[in-house]
Rosetta silent file (secondary structure, phi, psi, omega in degrees, C-alpha in Angstrom):
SEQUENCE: XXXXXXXXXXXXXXXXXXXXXXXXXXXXXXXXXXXXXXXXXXXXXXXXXXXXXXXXXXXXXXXXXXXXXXXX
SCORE:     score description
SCORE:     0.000 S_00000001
   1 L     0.000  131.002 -179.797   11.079    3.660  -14.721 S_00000001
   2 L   -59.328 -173.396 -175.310    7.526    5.059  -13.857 S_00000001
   3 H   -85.678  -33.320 -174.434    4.978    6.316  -17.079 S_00000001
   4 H   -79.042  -33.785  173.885    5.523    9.845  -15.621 S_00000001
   5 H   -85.534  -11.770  162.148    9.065    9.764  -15.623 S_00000001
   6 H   -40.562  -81.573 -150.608    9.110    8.308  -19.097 S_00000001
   7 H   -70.145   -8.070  172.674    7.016   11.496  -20.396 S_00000001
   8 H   -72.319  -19.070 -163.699    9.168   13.892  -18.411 S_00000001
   9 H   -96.569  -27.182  153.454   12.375   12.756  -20.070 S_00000001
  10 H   -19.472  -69.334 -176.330   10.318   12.347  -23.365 S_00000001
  11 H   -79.607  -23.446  146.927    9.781   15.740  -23.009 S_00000001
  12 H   -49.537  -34.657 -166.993   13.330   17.185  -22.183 S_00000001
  13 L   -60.447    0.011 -166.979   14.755   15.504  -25.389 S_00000001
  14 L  -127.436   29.524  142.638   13.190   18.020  -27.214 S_00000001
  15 L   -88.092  177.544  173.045   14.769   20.945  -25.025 S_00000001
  16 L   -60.416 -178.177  165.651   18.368   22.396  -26.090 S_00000001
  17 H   -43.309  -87.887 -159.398   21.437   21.354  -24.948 S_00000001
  18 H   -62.434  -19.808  135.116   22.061   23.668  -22.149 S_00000001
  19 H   -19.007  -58.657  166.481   18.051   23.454  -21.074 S_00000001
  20 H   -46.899  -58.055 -161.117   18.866   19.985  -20.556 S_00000001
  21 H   -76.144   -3.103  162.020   21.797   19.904  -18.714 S_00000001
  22 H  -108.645   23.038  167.040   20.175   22.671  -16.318 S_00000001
  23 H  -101.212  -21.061 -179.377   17.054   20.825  -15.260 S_00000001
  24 H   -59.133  -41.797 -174.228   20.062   17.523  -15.140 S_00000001
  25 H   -89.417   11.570  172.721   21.733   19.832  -12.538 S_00000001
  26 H   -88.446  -66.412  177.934   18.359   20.453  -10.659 S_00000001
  27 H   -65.379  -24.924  168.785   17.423   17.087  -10.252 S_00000001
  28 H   -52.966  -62.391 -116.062   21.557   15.688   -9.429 S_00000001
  29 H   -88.804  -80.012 -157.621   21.336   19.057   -6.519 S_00000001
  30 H   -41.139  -31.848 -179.539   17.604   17.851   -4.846 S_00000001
  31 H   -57.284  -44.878 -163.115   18.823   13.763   -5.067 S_00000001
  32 H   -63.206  -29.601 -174.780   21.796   14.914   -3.296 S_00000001
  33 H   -62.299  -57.326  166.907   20.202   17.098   -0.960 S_00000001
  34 H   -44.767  -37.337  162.271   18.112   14.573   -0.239 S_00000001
  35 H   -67.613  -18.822 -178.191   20.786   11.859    0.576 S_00000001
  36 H   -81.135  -53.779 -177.788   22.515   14.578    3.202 S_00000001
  37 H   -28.622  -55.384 -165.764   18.561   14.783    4.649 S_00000001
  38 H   -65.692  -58.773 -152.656   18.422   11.087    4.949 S_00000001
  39 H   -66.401  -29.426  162.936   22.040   10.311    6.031 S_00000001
  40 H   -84.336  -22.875  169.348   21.519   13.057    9.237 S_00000001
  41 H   -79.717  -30.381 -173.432   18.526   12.013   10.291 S_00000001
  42 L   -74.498  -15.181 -152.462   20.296    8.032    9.864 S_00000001
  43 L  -101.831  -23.589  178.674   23.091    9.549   12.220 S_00000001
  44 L  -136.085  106.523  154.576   20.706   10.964   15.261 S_00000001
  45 L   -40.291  -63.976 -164.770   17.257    8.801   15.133 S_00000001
  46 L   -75.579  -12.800  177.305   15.862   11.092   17.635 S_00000001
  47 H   -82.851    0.129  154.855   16.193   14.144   16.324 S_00000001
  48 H   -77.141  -30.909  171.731   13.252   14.452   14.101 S_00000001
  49 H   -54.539  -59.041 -165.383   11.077   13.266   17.347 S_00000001
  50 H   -69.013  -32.700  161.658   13.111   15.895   19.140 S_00000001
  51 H   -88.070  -12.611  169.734   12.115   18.922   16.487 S_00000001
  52 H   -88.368  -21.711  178.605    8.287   18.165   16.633 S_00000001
  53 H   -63.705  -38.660  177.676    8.464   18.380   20.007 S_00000001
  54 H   -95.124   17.805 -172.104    9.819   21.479   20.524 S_00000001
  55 H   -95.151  -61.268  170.848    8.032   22.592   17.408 S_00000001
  56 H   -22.639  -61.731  179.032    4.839   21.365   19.138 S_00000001
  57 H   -71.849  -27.789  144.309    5.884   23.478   22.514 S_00000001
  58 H   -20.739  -89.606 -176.528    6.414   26.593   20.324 S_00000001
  59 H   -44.123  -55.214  143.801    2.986   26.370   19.157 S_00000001
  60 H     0.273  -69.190 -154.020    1.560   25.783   22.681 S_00000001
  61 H   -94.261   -6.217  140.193    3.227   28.470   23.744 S_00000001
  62 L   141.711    5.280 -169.434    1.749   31.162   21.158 S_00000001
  63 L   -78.208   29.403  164.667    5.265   31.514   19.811 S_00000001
  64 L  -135.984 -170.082 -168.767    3.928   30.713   15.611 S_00000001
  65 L  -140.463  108.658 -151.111    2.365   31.970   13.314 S_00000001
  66 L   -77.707 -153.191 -164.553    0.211   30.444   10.921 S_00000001
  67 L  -103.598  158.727 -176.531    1.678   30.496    7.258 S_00000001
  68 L  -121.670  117.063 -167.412   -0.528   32.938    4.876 S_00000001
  69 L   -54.740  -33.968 -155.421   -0.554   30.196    1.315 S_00000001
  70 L   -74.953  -18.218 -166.444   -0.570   33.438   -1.386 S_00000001
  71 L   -92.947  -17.786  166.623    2.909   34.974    0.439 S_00000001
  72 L   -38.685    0.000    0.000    4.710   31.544   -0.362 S_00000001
């Protein structure tokens, strides 16, 4: 276990109960998300190649926008 994740769990123990168990179900929903991420991308190879590309001709073609950071 890293030093960081050490002081994060350090520092849950001393939220309540239910505090816990809803940052427990934050980090369970993002692993999992992440394993569907991985596991679709394991199932077509090409298709992350295949979305920069057309992300790529999008931009090209004037069709983006850039992102404005403070409206995030």
């Amino acid at each position: 276990m890293t030093e960081l994740l050490e002081q994060a769990i350090a520092k849950l123990k001393n939220l309540s109960a239910n505090e816990q168990d809803a940052i427990a179900a934050m980090i369970l929903a993002e692993l999992e998300d992440e394993r569907l991420w991985d596991e679709a991308f394991a199932r077509s190879p090409d298709m992350l190649a295949k979305l920069a590309t057309e992300a790529m001709a999008e931009y090209r073609a004037g069709k983006t926008q850039q992102l404005d950071p403070d409206t995030l």
